[in-house]
C-alpha positions in Angstrom: 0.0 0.0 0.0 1.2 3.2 -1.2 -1.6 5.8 -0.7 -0.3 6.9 2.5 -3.7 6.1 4.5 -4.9 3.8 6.9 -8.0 1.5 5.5 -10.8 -1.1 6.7 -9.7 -3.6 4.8 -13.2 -3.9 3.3 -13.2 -0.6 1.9 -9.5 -0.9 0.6 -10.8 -4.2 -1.5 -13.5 -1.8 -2.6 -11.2 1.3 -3.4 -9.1 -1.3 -5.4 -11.8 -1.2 -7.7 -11.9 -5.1 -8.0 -15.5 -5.1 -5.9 -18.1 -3.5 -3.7 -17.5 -3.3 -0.1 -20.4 -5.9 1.0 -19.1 -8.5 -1.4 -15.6 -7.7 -0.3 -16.5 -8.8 3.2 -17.6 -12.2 1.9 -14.4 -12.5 0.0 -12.5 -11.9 3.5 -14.9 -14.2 5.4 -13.9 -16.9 2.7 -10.6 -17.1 3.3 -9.8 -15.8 0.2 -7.6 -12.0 0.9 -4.2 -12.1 2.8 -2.3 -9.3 4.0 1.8 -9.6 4.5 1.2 -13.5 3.2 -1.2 -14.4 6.2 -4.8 -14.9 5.5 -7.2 -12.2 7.0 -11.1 -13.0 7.4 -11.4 -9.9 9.9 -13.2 -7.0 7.8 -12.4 -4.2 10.3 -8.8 -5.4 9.7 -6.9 -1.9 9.2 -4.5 -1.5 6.4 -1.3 0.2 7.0 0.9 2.0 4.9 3.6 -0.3 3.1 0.8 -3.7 3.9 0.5 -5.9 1.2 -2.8 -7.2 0.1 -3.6 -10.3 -2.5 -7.1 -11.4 -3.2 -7.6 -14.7 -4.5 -3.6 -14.6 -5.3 -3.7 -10.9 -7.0 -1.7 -7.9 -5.5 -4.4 -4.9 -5.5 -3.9 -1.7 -4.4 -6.7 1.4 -4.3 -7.6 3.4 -7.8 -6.7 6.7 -8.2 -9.0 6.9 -11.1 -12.6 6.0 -10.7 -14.5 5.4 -14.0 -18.4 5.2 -14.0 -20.3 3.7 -16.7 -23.9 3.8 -17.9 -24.8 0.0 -20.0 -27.8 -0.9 -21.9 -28.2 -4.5 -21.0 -29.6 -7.0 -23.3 -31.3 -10.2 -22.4 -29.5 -13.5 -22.3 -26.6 -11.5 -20.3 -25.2 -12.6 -16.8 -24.6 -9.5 -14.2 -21.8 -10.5 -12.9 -17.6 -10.6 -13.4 -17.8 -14.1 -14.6 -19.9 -17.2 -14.8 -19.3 -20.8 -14.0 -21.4 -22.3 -16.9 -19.6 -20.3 -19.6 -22.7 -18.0 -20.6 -21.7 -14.0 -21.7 -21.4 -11.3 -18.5 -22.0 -7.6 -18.8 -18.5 -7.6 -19.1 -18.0 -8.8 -22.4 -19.9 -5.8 -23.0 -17.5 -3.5 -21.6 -14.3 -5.3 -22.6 -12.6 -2.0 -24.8 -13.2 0.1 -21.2 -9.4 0.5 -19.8 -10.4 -0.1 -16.0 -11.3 -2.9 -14.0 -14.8 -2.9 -13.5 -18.0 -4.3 -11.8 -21.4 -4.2 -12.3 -23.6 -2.5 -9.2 -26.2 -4.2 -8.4 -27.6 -6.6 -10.9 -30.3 -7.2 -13.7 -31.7 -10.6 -14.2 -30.5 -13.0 -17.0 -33.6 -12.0 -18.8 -34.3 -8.5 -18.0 -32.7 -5.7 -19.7 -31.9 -2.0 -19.2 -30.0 0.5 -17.3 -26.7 -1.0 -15.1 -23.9 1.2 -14.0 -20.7 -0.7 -13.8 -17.8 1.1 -12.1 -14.5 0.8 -10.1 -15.6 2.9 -7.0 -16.4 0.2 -4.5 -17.8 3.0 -2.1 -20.5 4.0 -4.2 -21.2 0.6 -5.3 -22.0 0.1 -1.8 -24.0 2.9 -1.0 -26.3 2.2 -4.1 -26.5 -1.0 -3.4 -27.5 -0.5 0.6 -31.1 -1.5 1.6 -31.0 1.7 4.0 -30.4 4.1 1.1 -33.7 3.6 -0.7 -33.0 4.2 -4.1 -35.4 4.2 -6.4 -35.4 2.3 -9.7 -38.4 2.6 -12.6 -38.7 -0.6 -14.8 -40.9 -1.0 -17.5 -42.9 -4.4 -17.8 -45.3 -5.9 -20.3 -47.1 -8.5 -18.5 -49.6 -11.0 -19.6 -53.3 -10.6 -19.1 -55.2 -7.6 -17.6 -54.0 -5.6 -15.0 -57.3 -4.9 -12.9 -57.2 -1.6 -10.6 -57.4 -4.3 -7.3 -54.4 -5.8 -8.6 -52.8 -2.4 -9.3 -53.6 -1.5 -5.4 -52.1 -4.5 -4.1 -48.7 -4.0 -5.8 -49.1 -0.5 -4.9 -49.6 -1.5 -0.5 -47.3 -4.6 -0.9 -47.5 -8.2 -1.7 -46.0 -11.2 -0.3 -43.4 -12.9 -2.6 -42.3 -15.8 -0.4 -41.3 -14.5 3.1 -41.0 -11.2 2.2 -43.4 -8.3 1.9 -42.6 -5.6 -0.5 -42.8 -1.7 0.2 -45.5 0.1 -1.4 -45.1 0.9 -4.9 -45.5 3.1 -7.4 -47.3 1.5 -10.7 -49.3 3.0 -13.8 -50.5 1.3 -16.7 -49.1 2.5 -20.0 -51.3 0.8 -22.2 -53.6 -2.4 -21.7 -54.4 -4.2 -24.7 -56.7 -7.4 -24.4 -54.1 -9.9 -23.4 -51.7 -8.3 -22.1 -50.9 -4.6 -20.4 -47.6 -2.0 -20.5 -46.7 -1.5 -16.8 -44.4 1.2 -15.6 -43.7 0.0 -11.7 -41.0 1.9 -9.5 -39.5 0.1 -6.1 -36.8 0.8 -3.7 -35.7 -2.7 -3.1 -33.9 -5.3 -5.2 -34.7 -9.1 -4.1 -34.0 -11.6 -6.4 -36.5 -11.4 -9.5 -38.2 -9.0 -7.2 -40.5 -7.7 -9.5 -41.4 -10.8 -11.9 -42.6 -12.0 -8.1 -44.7 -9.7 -7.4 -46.8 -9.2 -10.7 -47.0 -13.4 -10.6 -48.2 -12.7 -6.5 -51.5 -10.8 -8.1 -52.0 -12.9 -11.3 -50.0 -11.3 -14.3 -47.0 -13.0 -15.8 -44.2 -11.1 -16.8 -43.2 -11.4 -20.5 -40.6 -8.5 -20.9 -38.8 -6.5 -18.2 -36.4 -3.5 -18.4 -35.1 -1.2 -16.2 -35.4 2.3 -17.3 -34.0 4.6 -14.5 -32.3 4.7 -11.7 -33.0 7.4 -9.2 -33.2 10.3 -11.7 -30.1 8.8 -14.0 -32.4 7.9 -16.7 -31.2 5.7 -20.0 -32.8 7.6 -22.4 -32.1 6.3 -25.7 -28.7 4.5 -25.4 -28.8 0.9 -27.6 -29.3 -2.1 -26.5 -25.4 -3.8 -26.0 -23.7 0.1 -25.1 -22.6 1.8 -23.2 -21.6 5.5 -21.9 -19.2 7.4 -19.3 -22.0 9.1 -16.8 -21.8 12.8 -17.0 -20.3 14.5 -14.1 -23.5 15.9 -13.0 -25.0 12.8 -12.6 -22.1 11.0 -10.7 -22.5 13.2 -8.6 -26.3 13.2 -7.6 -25.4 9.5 -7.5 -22.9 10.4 -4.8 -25.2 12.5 -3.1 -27.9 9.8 -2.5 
């Protein structure tokens, strides 16, 4: 370590820009960082000046350039750094992009839409936080009729296996006979969190994509690209 700075060992794996701080702590816990050659699973561990850290057998060391990164994700698309069955990661998207990054957060195998990748563990984890609340809008075309009960269950919250869901925001963008445009905005992100709760009231989702997050909206980037995020809105990001 050369930054001159003492460091949580969680948040120096996150300011390494390898991961976020959360997953960095399971990372520690694994057995899988070591400082001066011993293996660490203490996350409150404090990094020195002149430490040495190695995840997983890798030197890292913190960032001094954090790179942020807006990606349309298609379907058919893991969120993740890499996969174990061999199928494409947001990262293959991203490949030309000279920094090592990570996606925050994550958008299902089959849903599409907004995902910022980026190097700055620290934000990563803020975003990511239940206790931070941010909002994301997805747009969903699910199958059959969305009745105004169904729409005011979604909108108190509905059971999806154990867990209740906060209120949420839906309109109907269009209903056709068998099947209905949904806009629905939530605050949490359990896994296929929203396919769960239309199938809770009755409507099957056919196609999902995330639109917005907070007020970072996609707007009209292509499906498969991607875009630096304008300094402005790193920064309301970094506000939340």
């Amino acid at each position: 370590m050369d930054t001159g700075e003492k460091m949580r060992l969680n948040k120096y794996i996150a300011a390494s820009g390898l991961t976020s701080r959360r997953k960095a702590d399971e990372l520690i816990k694994a057995g899988k960082v070591k400082v001066n050659g011993s293996v660490l699973d203490e996350p409150g561990y404090v990094v020195e000046p002149g430490d040495v850290v190695e995840v997983e057998g890798s030197i890292i060391q913190p960032v001094k350039q954090h790179v942020y990164i807006m990606l349309n994700k298609p379907k058919g698309y893991i969120t993740s750094v890499s996969d174990e069955k061999g199928r494409p990661t947001v990262m293959d998207l991203v490949a030309e992009v000279d920094a090592r990054l990570f996606p925050v957060g994550r958008l299902d195998y089959n849903t599409s839409g907004l995902l910022i990748m980026t190097n700055d563990g620290d934000l990563a984890y803020r975003l990511t936080h239940p206790k931070h609340e941010v909002e994301k809008t997805y747009r969903a075309r699910v199958a059959g009729v969305l009745s105004p009960e169904r729409i005011a269950k979604l909108k108190k919250g509905v059971d999806i296996g154990g867990f209740v869901t906060s209120p949420a925001k839906v309109s109907v963008l269009k209903q056709w006979e068998r099947s209905a445009l949904v806009e629905i905005k939530i605050h949490e992100g359990k896994n296929r969190q929203i396919r769960k709760m239309f199938a809770t009231v009755g409507n099957k989702v056919m196609e999902l994509e995330r639109i917005a997050i907070g007020r970072i909206h996609m707007g009209h980037l292509k499906e498969g690209h991607h875009r630096k995020l304008t300094r402005q809105e790193v920064e309301y990001l970094k506000s939340l």
